[in-house]
C-alpha positions, 0 to 999 in steps of 0.5 A: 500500500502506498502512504501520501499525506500531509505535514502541518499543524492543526490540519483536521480541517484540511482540503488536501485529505478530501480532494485525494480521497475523492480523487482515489475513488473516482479514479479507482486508485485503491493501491493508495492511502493520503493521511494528515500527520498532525505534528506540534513542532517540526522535531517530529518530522523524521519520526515520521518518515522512519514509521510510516510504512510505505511512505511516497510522499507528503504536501507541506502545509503552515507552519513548516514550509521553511521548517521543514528544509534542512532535513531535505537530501535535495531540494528542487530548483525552484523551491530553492530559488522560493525558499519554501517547499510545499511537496515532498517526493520519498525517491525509491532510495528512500532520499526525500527530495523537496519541490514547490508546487504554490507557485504553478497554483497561483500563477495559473489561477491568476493568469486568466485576469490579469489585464494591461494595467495589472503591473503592480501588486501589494503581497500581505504577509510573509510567510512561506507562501508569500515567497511563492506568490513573489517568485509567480509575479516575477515570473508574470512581469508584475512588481510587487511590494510586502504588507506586513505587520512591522516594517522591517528589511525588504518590508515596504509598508506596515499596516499603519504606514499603507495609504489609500494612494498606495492601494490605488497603485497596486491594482493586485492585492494578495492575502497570503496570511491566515486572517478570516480562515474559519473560524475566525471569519471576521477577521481580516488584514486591516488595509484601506478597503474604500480605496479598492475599485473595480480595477483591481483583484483581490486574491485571497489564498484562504479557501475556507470560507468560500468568501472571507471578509476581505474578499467580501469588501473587495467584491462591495467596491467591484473587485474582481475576486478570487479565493484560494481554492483552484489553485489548490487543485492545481497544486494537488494535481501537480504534486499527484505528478510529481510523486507518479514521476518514475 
C-alpha cells in the first residue's frame, strides 16, 4: 500500500485529505492511502518518515514550509530559488527530495485576469507562501511590494504606514496570511478597503470560507475576486505528478 499525506499543524480541517480521497475513488486508485500527520513542532518530522510504512510522499502545509528544509537530501530548483517547499517526493532510495508546487497554483489561477494595467501588486504577509506568490509575479512581469505587520528589511509598508494612494497603485492585492480562515471569519488584514475599485483583484489564498471578509469588501467596491481554492487543485494535481514521476 502506498502512504501520501500531509505535514502541518492543526490540519483536521484540511482540503488536501478530501480532494485525494475523492480523487482515489473516482479514479479507482485503491493501491493508495493520503493521511494528515498532525505534528506540534517540526522535531517530529523524521519520526515520521522512519514509521510510516510505505511512505511516497507528503504536501507541506503552515507552519513548516521553511521548517521543514534542512532535513531535505535535495531540494528542487525552484523551491530553492522560493525558499519554501510545499511537496515532498520519498525517491525509491528512500532520499526525500523537496519541490514547490504554490507557485504553478497561483500563477495559473491568476493568469486568466490579469489585464494591461495589472503591473503592480501589494503581497500581505510573509510567510512561506508569500515567497511563492513573489517568485509567480516575477515570473508574470508584475512588481510587487510586502504588507506586513512591522516594517522591517525588504518590508515596504506596515499596516499603519499603507495609504489609500498606495492601494490605488497596486491594482493586485494578495492575502497570503491566515486572517478570516474559519473560524475566525471576521477577521481580516486591516488595509484601506474604500480605496479598492473595480480595477483591481483581490486574491485571497484562504479557501475556507468560500468568501472571507476581505474578499467580501473587495467584491462591495467591484473587485474582481478570487479565493484560494483552484489553485489548490492545481497544486494537488501537480504534486499527484510529481510523486507518479518514475
Amino acid at each position: 500500500m502506498n502512504k501520501l499525506g500531509l505535514l502541518g499543524k492543526n490540519i483536521s480541517y484540511s482540503f488536501s485529505k478530501s480532494y485525494f480521497k475523492k480523487k482515489f475513488e473516482d479514479e479507482g486508485i485503491d493501491n493508495t492511502s493520503y493521511e494528515n500527520f498532525d505534528i506540534e513542532n517540526i522535531d517530529l518530522f523524521p519520526s515520521i518518515i522512519k514509521n510510516t510504512k510505505g511512505l511516497k510522499g507528503l504536501n507541506v502545509t503552515i507552519p513548516y514550509k521553511e521548517q521543514v528544509i534542512p532535513y531535505l537530501d535535495k531540494i528542487n530548483k525552484k523551491a530553492k530559488a522560493i525558499g519554501a517547499v510545499n511537496t515532498i517526493k520519498i525517491t525509491k532510495k528512500g532520499k526525500l527530495v523537496g519541490y514547490n508546487t504554490d507557485c504553478y497554483g497561483f500563477k495559473n489561477t491568476l493568469k486568466p485576469f490579469i489585464k494591461s494595467h495589472h503591473k503592480k501588486a501589494l503581497i500581505l504577509g510573509t510567510g512561506g507562501a508569500s515567497k511563492a506568490i513573489a517568485y509567480s509575479l516575477k515570473e508574470m512581469g508584475i512588481s510587487y511590494q510586502y504588507v506586513s505587520r512591522k516594517l522591517k528589511k525588504d518590508i515596504d509598508f506596515s499596516y499603519d504606514t499603507l495609504q489609500e494612494s498606495d492601494i490605488k497603485a497596486h491594482q493586485i492585492i494578495i492575502n497570503s496570511t491566515p486572517l478570516g480562515t474559519f473560524p475566525n471569519v471576521n477577521d481580516c488584514p486591516s488595509i484601506p478597503y474604500h480605496a479598492i475599485n473595480k480595477n483591481h483583484i483581490l486574491f485571497d489564498l484562504i479557501y475556507n470560507p468560500e468568501k472571507t471578509s476581505f474578499l467580501k469588501q473587495g467584491e462591495q467596491n467591484q473587485a474582481t475576486i478570487i479565493n484560494g481554492l483552484n489553485m489548490l487543485k492545481l497544486q494537488a494535481e501537480k504534486a499527484w505528478s510529481i510523486w507518479n514521476l518514475k
